[in-house]
TORKE-158858 format. One line per 4 residues: number of its first residue (from 1); their letters; for each residue x, y, z of C-alpha. Coordinates in steps of 0.2 Angstrom, whole numbers. Layout:
residues N
NUM = a = X/Y/Z  ...
//
This chain:
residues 691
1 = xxxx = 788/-147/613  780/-129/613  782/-118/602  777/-98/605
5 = xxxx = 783/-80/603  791/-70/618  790/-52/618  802/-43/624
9 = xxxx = 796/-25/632  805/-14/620  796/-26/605  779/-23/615
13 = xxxx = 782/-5/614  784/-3/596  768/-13/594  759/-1/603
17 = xxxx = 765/15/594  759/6/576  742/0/582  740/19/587
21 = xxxx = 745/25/573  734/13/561  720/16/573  721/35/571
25 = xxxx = 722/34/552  706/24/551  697/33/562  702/51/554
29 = xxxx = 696/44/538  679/40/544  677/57/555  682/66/538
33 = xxxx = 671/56/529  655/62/541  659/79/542  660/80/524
37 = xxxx = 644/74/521  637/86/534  645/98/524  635/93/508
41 = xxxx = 621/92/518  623/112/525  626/115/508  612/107/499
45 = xxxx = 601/116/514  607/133/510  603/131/492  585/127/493
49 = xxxx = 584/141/506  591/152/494  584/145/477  565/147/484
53 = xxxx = 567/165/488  573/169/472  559/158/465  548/171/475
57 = xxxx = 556/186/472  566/189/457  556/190/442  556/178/428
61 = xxxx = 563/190/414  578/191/424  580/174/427  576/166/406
65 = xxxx = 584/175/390  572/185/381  570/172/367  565/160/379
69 = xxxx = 551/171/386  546/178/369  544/160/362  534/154/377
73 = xxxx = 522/172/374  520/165/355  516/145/361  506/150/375
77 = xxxx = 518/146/389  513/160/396  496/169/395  499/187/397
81 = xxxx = 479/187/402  485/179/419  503/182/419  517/191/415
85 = xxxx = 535/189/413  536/203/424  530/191/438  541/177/450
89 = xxxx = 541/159/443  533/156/458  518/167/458  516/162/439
93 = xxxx = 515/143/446  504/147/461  493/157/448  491/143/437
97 = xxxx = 488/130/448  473/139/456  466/143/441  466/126/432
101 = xxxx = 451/118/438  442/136/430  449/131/413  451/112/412
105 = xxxx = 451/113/394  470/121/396  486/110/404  489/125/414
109 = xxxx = 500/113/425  510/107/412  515/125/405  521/131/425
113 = xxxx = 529/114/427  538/122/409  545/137/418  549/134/434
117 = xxxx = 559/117/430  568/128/416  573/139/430  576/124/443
121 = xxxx = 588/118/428  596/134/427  598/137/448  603/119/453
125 = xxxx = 615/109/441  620/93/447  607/93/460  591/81/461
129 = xxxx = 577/93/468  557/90/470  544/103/470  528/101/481
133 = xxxx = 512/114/482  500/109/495  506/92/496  505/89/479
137 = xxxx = 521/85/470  525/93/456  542/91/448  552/78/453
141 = xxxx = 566/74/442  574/59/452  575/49/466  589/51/480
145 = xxxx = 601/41/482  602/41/500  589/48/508  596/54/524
149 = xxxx = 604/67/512  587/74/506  588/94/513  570/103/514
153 = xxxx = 567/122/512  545/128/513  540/144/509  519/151/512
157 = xxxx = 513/161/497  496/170/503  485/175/489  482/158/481
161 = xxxx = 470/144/483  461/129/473  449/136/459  450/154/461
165 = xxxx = 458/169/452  472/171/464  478/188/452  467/199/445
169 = xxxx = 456/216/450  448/223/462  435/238/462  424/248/476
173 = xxxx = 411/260/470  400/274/482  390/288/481  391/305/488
177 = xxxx = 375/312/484  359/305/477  347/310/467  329/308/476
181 = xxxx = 321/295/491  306/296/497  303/299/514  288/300/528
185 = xxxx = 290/311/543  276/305/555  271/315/574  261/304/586
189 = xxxx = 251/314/598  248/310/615  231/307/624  227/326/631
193 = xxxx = 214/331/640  206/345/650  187/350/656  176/359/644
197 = xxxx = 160/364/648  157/377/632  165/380/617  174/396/628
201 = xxxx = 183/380/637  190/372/619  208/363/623  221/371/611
205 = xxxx = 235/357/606  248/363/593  259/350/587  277/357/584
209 = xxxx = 287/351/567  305/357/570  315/367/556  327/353/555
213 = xxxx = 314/340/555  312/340/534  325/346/524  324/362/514
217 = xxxx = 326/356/497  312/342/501  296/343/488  281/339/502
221 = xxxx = 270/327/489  256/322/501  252/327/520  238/316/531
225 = xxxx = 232/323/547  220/310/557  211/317/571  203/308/586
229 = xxxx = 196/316/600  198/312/618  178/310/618  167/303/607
233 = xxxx = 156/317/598  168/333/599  169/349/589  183/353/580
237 = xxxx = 194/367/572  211/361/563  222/373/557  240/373/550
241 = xxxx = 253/388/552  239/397/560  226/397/544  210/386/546
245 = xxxx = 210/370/537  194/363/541  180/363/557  165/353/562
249 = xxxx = 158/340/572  168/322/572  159/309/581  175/295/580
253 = xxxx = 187/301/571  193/308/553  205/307/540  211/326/534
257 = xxxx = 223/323/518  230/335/505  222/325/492  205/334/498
261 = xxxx = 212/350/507  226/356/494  231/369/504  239/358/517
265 = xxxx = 253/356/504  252/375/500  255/381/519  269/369/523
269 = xxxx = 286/376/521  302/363/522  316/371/531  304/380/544
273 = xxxx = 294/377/559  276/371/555  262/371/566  248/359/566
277 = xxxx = 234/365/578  216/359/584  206/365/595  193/352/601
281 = xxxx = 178/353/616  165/341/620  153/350/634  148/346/646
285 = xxxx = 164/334/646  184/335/640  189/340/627  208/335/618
289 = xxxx = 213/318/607  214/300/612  234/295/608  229/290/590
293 = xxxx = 231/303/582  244/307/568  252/318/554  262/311/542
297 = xxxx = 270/319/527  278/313/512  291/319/504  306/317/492
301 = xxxx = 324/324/496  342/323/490  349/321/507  358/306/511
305 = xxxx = 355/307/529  340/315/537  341/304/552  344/307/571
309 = xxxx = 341/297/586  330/305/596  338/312/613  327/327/620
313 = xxxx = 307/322/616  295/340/617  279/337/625  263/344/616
317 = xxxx = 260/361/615  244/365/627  232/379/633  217/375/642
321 = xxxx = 204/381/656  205/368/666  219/357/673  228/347/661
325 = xxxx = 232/327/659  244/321/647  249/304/643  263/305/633
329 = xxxx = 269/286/625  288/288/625  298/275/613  316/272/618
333 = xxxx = 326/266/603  339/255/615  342/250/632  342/265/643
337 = xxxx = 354/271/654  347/286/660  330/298/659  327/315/666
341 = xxxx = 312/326/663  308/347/664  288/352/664  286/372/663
345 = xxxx = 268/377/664  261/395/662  248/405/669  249/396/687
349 = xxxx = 253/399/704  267/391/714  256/379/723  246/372/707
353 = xxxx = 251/355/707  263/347/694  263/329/697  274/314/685
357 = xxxx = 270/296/685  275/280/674  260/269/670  264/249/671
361 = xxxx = 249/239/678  247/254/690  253/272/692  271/274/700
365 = xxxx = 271/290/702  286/300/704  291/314/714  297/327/709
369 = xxxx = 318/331/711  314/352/712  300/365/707  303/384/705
373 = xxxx = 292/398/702  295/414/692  281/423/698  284/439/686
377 = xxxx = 280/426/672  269/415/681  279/400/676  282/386/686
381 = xxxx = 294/373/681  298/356/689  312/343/686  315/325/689
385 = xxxx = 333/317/689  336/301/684  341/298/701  325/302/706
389 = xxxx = 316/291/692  325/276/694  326/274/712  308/275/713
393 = xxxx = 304/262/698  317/252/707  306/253/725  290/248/715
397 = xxxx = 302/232/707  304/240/690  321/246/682  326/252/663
401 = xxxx = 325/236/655  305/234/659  304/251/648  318/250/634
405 = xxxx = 317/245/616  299/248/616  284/261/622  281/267/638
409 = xxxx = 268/277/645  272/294/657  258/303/663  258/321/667
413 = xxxx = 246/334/676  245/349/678  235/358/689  216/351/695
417 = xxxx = 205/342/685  191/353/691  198/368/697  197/385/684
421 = xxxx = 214/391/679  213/404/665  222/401/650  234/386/660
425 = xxxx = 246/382/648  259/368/645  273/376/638  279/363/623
429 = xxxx = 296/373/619  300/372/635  295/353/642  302/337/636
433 = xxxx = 311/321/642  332/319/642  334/304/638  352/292/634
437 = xxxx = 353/274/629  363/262/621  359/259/601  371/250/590
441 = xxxx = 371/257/573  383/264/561  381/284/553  394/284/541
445 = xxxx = 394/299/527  388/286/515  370/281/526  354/284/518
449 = xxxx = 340/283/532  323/279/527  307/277/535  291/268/524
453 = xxxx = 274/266/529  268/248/532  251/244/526  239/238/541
457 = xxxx = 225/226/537  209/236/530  199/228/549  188/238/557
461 = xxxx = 186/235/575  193/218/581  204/210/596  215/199/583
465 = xxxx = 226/207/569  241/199/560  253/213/551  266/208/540
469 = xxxx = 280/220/534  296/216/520  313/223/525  323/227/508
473 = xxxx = 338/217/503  352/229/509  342/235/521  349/238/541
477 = xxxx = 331/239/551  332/251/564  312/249/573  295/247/568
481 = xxxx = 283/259/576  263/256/576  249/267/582  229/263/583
485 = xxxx = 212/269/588  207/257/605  193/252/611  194/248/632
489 = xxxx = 178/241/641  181/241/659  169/232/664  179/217/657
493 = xxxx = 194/219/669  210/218/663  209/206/645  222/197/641
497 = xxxx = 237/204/628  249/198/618  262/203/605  268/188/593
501 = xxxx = 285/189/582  289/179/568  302/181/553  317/171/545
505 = xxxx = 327/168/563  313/168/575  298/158/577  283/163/589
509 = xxxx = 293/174/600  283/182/616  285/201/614  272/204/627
513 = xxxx = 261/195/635  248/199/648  246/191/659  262/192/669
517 = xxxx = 266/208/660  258/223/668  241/226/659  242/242/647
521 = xxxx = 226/253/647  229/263/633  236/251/618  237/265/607
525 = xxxx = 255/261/603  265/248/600  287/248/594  302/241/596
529 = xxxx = 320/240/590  331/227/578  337/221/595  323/223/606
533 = xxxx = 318/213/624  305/198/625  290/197/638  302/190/651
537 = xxxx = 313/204/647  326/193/641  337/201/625  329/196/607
541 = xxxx = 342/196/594  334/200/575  314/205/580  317/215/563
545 = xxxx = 327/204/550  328/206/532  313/197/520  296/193/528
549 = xxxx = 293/199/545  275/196/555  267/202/570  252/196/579
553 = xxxx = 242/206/592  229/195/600  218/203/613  206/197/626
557 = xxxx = 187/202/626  184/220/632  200/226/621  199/231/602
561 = xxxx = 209/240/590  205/248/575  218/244/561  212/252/546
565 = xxxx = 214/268/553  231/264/562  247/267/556  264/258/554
569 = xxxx = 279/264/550  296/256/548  314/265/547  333/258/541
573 = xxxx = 348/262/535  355/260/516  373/262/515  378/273/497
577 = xxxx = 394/263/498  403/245/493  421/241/497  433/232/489
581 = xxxx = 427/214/483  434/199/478  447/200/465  442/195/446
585 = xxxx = 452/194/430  447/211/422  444/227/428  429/234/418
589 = xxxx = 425/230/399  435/233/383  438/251/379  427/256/393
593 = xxxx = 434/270/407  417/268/414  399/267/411  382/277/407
597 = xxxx = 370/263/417  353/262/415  342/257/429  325/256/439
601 = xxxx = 320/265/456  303/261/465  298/278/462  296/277/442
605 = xxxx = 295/258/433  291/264/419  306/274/415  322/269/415
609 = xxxx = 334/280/425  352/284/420  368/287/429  389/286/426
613 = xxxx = 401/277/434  421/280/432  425/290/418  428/295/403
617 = xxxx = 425/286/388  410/279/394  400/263/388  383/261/389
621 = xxxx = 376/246/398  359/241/410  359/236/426  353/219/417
625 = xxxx = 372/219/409  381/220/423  373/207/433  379/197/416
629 = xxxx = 398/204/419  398/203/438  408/186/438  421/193/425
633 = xxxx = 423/213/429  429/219/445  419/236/440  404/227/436
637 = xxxx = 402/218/451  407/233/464  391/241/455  382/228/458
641 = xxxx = 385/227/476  382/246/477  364/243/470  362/228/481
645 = xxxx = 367/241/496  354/252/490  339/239/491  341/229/475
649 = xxxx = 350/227/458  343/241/446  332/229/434  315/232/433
653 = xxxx = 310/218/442  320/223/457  324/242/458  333/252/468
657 = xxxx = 324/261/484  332/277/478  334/287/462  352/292/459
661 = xxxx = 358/309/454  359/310/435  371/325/438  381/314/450
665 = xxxx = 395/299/447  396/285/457  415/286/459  424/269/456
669 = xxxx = 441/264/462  450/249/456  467/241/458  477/229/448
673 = xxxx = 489/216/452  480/211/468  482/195/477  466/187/481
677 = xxxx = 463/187/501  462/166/501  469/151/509  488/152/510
681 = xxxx = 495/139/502  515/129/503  529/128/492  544/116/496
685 = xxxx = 559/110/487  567/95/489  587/95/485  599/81/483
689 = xxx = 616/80/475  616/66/460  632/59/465
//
């Protein structure tokens, strides 16, 4: 027989209802359960979050009795060299772990673990928690329970990275005057000539030098004129500021210095326009001067900047018989935009000619844009646009980057070779070239220009010459600029040229090589710029770099040049100014405003120089101490850097290029409490509840 249970429907009912009911217990149990623990979680969130900023923010003294911190001070907890209680746990432990490696000697870890887990203890009872920097844990007090219930907050501290002062000083030092530099002015004439068949017909050339060219306070210390004439075998007169210097017969060339005529030096006025005249004839042929001529003059100064980019070029100042041929070598310090040139010529008629051309491998010549005569005066003047100029080298397959960053030749006549005109005269106030390019450099109130001579092999005539040249540490090259005596035998054709650069980033690099380049007649000049252009006319980055820098001029047979009476010049830029520098753990030495520094200029090795820095009281150190301090003192080091700017370190074995005012301070700034500029680096805490 079976036995069983039969349900009545009001019995099934009731069932129902208390399986509900026991079901909906359960579940709202577990349901609370989770959303407690979420709750925890939120929680445990929001306190990390809120603990890590005030780990950032709040300072430590406001967070630890003062026993606390005042025992810490006494057992070296905290080092009041590096901090203070005055900053955040978290910059005090960000400041000693960067800076443990530089004092191993010191558990500099173990005294930030002290006061940040002492503040972690204060912040966070009840509560596991880890600290990480950079991935590096370092205070863990347990492990979690579960991990699921592990809540993360990060924070990034710039400032702060491995092995350096992330806390300290910084200092910046500059100038705003100097004492003296020494400086060279140089004029490079033209190759001029006109007929002279007596010494009635002498060519006249006067060789400008604007008032603004050297300053007024400048002490001229040497001037030297070298003359060449057009012709070999010319007579000459030389005069300065309209007083004869010297005159006779000069077969090649010569060398007029002040050290033999004195009254050079006596005559020349800084401040004012000077004159340099000759008048040169060679009958029954030409009189004038070949393109290597020069004047150069020496001088000292206290200005800062005595630079300018040249923009409007004067021709030579000329009277003459006969008509008149200039070449006139033309350096463009960039890559040109645009060039537009004015000729004024006196004692003419309107139809003597006035012709323009541009010497490559041939004569382009260039017509001219206008002409106008003032027939009262008997001036005519003609113009050409650079409209005109550029269209017409662009016919004969040239454009402005065959002629930038480098020398080029224009050729200008006036009148007939052959044809008589009385007193014909090339009105140098009133002729010059326009030109505008593009020249990167940076003329801050702070620059110091300075152009040097550069000493040219003592060879007489040859077809080979290597020159090399140093740029100073500090040093911002502008352009090198040469000038020689040539020698060109036609009957040899056209010899082969080239121009060879080397120095610390390039190797052998083509400047110019003939052939393809167009073959240059007159190799009386050679220059070119920092960033100049290559043989195939293709941009050179650093032709003139800092340290050694060499050039090679090979020429073919036929072609020779005369270095020991050329010339070479070089010109850059010093900035009288150092910024701010990394940050270091003292600002200048103990019971020291500022310093009384001795120091060492080219000018005088001998004797040391002297100079203050900061203020008063002031200790009295060499350049040779502060090298010494540069890794400790924020002072020391922005000095440093200020002499390094100014082409060395102040030591006698590597002096400054200028001497520095002894009535001048270099003015020093510092600040404290700065933040090195370094890696960021990432904090996190780790929170859990421990039950």
């Amino acid at each position: 027989m079976r036995r069983g249970f039969i349900f009545t429907l009001d019995v099934l009912l009731a069932f129902i209802l208390v399986s509900t009911i026991v079901v909906g217990v359960v579940t709202t149990q577990i349901n609370t359960q989770s959303l407690y623990q979420t709750y925890m979680r939120e929680q445990s969130m929001k306190s990390a979050g809120d603990v890590l900023t005030i780990l950032r923010t709040v300072p430590l003294n406001q967070l630890v009795p003062g026993d606390v911190i005042k025992e810490w001070i006494q057992n070296g907890t905290l080092n009041t060299t590096l901090v203070s209680p005055d900053m955040s746990p978290l910059d005090i432990l960000a400041t000693y772990w960067a800076i443990q490696p530089l004092y191993p000697s010191v558990d500099y870890k173990r005294r930030a673990k002290t006061v940040v887990n002492y503040v972690l203890q204060r912040l966070l009872p009840g509560y596991g928690y880890e600290l990480v920097v950079s991935n590096e844990s370092f205070i863990r007090t347990s492990s979690p329970q579960v991990a699921g219930d592990i809540s993360t907050s990060s924070t990034v501290l710039s400032g702060y990275s491995y092995n350096r002062t992330p806390r300290g000083y910084v200092a910046r030092a500059y100038l705003t005057k100097i004492g003296k530099k020494e400086n060279i002015y140089v004029v490079r004439g033209s190759y001029i000539e006109a007929r002279t068949y007596s010494e009635d017909d002498a060519v006249v050339i006067r060789y400008i030098i604007p008032a603004d060219a050297i300053p007024s306070d400048a002490v001229v210390n040497k001037i030297e004129w070298f003359i060449e004439p057009a012709w070999v075998g010319s007579n000459y007169e030389v005069y300065l500021n309209g007083i004869l210097i010297w005159s006779g017969y000069v077969r090649n060339n010569k060398l007029i210095s002040s050290d033999m005529y004195p009254r050079l030096l006596d005559l020349f006025t800084p401040g004012r326009i000077n004159i340099f005249e000759v008048r040169v004839y060679r009958p029954p042929y030409y009189g004038g001067e070949d393109g290597a001529q020069y004047i150069k003059i020496y001088y000292t100064t206290s200005k800062l900047t005595t630079f300018k980019l040249p923009e409007r070029i004067y021709f030579e100042d000329v009277k003459a018989k006969y008509g008149i041929k200039v070449w006139k070598y033309l350096f463009i310090p960039g890559y040109l935009k645009s060039i537009s040139i004015k000729i004024s010529v006196a004692n003419v008629s309107s139809q003597t000619p006035i012709s323009l051309s541009f010497m490559f491998d041939k004569e382009i010549n260039i017509s001219s844009t206008s002409c106008e005569y003032n027939a009262a005066s008997r001036i005519k003047t003609c113009y050409w646009s650079n409209e005109t100029i550029s269209s017409t080298l662009f016919t004969n397959g040239y454009n402005y980057s065959h002629i930038s960053s480098r020398y080029t030749t224009i050729i200008v006549r006036v009148g007939n070779e052959n044809t008589y005109y009385p007193g014909i005269h090339l009105l140098g106030d009133n002729s010059y070239i326009d030109i505008k390019y593009d020249f990167k450099v940076l003329i801050t109130p702070y620059s110091i220009d300075i152009t040097e001579p550069i000493t040219l092999p003592n060879l007489d005539w040859t077809n080979d010459v290597t020159i090399t040249f140093n740029v100073p540490r500090g040093a911002l090259p502008l352009w090198v600029r040469f000038q020689f005596p040539w020698l060109y035998i036609v009957d040899y054709g056209e010899p082969s040229q080239e121009v060879i650069l080397t120095n610390n980033e390039l190797n052998n690099v083509y400047l110019y090589k003939h052939p393809p380049n167009p073959f240059i007649h007159a190799f009386a000049r050679l220059g070119f710029t920092r960033d100049t252009y290559d043989y195939k006319y293709r941009l050179i980055k650093n032709a003139i770099t800092g340290g050694a820098n060499t050039i090679e001029i090979r020429l073919g047979q036929g072609y020779q040049i005369q270095p020991k009476n050329g010339d070479g010049e070089l010109t850059y830029i010093l900035q009288a100014y150092a910024g701010y520098g990394e940050v270091f753990p003292k600002l200048i030495r103990e019971g020291c405003s500022g310093y009384n520094i001795s120091y060492y200029w080219v000018g005088d090795l001998n004797n040391p120089k002297y100079i203050l820095a900061g203020t008063s009281p002031y200790c009295t150190v060499s350049a040779d101490t502060l090298l010494m301090g540069r890794d400790t003192y924020a002072v020391d080091d922005a000095i440093i850097r200020l002499f390094n700017n100014l082409g060395g370190d102040g030591t006698r074995s590597n002096p400054l290029l200028i001497e520095l005012p002894s009535s001048v301070t270099i003015e020093v700034v510092g600040m404290g409490d700065i933040p090195g500029l370094f890696t960021p680096i990432t904090v996190t805490l780790r929170i859990w509840r421990e039950s």
